[in-house]
C-alpha positions, 0 to 999 in steps of 0.5 A: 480532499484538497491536494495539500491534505493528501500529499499530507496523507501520504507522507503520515502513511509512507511514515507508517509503512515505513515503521511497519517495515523496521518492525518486520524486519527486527522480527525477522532478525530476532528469528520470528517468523512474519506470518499472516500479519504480512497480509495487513502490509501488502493491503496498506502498501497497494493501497498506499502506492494507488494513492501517491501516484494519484496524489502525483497526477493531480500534482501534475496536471496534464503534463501527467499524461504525456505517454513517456511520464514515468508517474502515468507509468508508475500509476497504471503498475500501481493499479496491479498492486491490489491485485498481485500477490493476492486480492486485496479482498483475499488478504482482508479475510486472511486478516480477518480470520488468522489475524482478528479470529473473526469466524468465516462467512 
Protein backbone atom coordinates (compact mmCIF):
# COMPACT_ATOMS: atom_id res chain seq x y z
CA UNK A 1 0.00 0.00 0.00
CA UNK A 2 1.18 3.37 -0.88
CA UNK A 3 2.08 5.49 2.40
CA UNK A 4 -1.15 7.96 2.03
CA UNK A 5 -3.34 4.57 2.47
CA UNK A 6 -1.84 3.42 5.63
CA UNK A 7 -1.48 7.03 7.35
CA UNK A 8 -5.35 6.46 5.79
CA UNK A 9 -5.54 3.06 8.02
CA UNK A 10 -4.11 4.21 10.75
CA UNK A 11 -6.34 7.18 11.36
CA UNK A 12 -9.75 4.50 10.64
CA UNK A 13 -8.00 2.06 13.33
CA UNK A 14 -6.77 4.81 16.09
CA UNK A 15 -10.58 6.00 15.45
CA UNK A 16 -11.61 2.57 16.20
CA UNK A 17 -9.46 1.92 19.33
CA UNK A 18 -10.57 4.86 20.34
CA UNK A 19 -14.45 4.04 20.37
CA UNK A 20 -13.61 0.81 21.55
CA UNK A 21 -12.00 2.31 24.28
CA UNK A 22 -15.19 4.79 25.29
CA UNK A 23 -17.31 1.45 25.12
CA UNK A 24 -14.65 -0.13 28.02
CA UNK A 25 -15.02 2.36 29.95
CA UNK A 26 -18.96 3.13 29.89
CA UNK A 27 -18.77 -0.69 30.80
CA UNK A 28 -16.79 -0.46 33.61
CA UNK A 29 -18.69 2.74 35.08
CA UNK A 30 -22.03 0.83 34.62
CA UNK A 31 -20.30 -1.79 36.84
CA UNK A 32 -19.72 -4.69 34.35
CA UNK A 33 -17.12 -6.28 34.17
CA UNK A 34 -14.61 -6.07 30.85
CA UNK A 35 -13.68 -10.04 30.64
CA UNK A 36 -11.88 -11.97 27.84
CA UNK A 37 -13.43 -9.17 25.31
CA UNK A 38 -10.03 -7.31 26.75
CA UNK A 39 -8.11 -9.71 24.73
CA UNK A 40 -9.69 -8.56 21.38
CA UNK A 41 -7.99 -4.86 22.42
CA UNK A 42 -4.82 -5.72 23.57
CA UNK A 43 -4.24 -7.64 19.70
CA UNK A 44 -5.89 -4.79 17.81
CA UNK A 45 -3.91 -2.18 20.09
CA UNK A 46 -0.08 -4.10 19.35
CA UNK A 47 -0.79 -4.63 16.27
CA UNK A 48 -2.32 -1.17 15.62
CA UNK A 49 0.89 0.63 17.67
CA UNK A 50 3.55 -1.82 15.14
CA UNK A 51 1.82 -0.17 12.18
CA UNK A 52 1.73 3.58 13.04
CA UNK A 53 5.18 3.64 14.15
CA UNK A 54 6.23 1.60 10.61
CA UNK A 55 3.82 4.25 9.01
CA UNK A 56 6.16 6.84 10.63
CA UNK A 57 9.65 5.54 9.60
CA UNK A 58 8.44 5.21 5.91
CA UNK A 59 7.29 8.85 6.53
CA UNK A 60 10.69 9.73 7.75
CA UNK A 61 12.91 8.28 5.45
CA UNK A 62 16.47 8.01 6.79
CA UNK A 63 16.50 10.80 9.39
CA UNK A 64 14.15 7.45 11.11
CA UNK A 65 17.27 6.01 12.18
CA UNK A 66 19.28 8.42 13.64
CA UNK A 67 20.03 6.81 17.10
CA UNK A 68 18.25 9.67 19.23
CA UNK A 69 14.85 9.57 16.89
CA UNK A 70 12.16 8.97 19.57
CA UNK A 71 9.93 7.10 16.60
CA UNK A 72 12.96 4.28 16.04
CA UNK A 73 12.68 4.23 19.82
CA UNK A 74 8.96 4.22 19.59
CA UNK A 75 9.05 1.52 16.89
CA UNK A 76 11.43 -1.12 18.52
CA UNK A 77 8.88 -0.53 22.26
CA UNK A 78 6.17 -1.26 19.81
CA UNK A 79 7.77 -4.64 18.41
CA UNK A 80 7.34 -5.78 22.38
CA UNK A 81 3.54 -4.99 22.36
CA UNK A 82 2.58 -8.47 20.67
CA UNK A 83 4.40 -10.03 22.88
CA UNK A 84 3.84 -8.37 26.43
CA UNK A 85 0.89 -9.09 28.53
CA UNK A 86 0.47 -12.19 26.74
CA UNK A 87 1.16 -13.49 23.06
CA UNK A 88 -0.83 -12.25 20.26
CA UNK A 89 -1.17 -16.06 19.67
CA UNK A 90 -2.25 -16.51 23.31
CA UNK A 91 -4.82 -13.75 23.36
CA UNK A 92 -6.43 -14.84 19.49
CA UNK A 93 -7.24 -18.78 21.29
CA UNK A 94 -8.69 -16.82 24.19
CA UNK A 95 -11.01 -14.84 21.57
CA UNK A 96 -11.51 -17.84 20.19
CA UNK A 97 -12.67 -20.00 23.04
CA UNK A 98 -14.14 -17.56 25.64
CA UNK A 99 -15.31 -15.24 23.08
CA UNK A 100 -16.70 -16.99 19.78
CA UNK A 101 -17.04 -20.58 21.56
CA UNK A 102 -14.88 -22.01 19.04
CA UNK A 103 -13.98 -25.65 20.39
CA UNK A 104 -9.99 -26.06 21.66
CA UNK A 105 -7.66 -27.61 19.06
Amino acid sequence: PTVRDAVVRACIDAEAYRWQTFLTVTRLTDGDAVGSESSMTKVFWSELDVRIHETALRILGPIAEVDDNPWIKGYQFALSGPIYAGTNEIQRNVIAERVLGLPRR
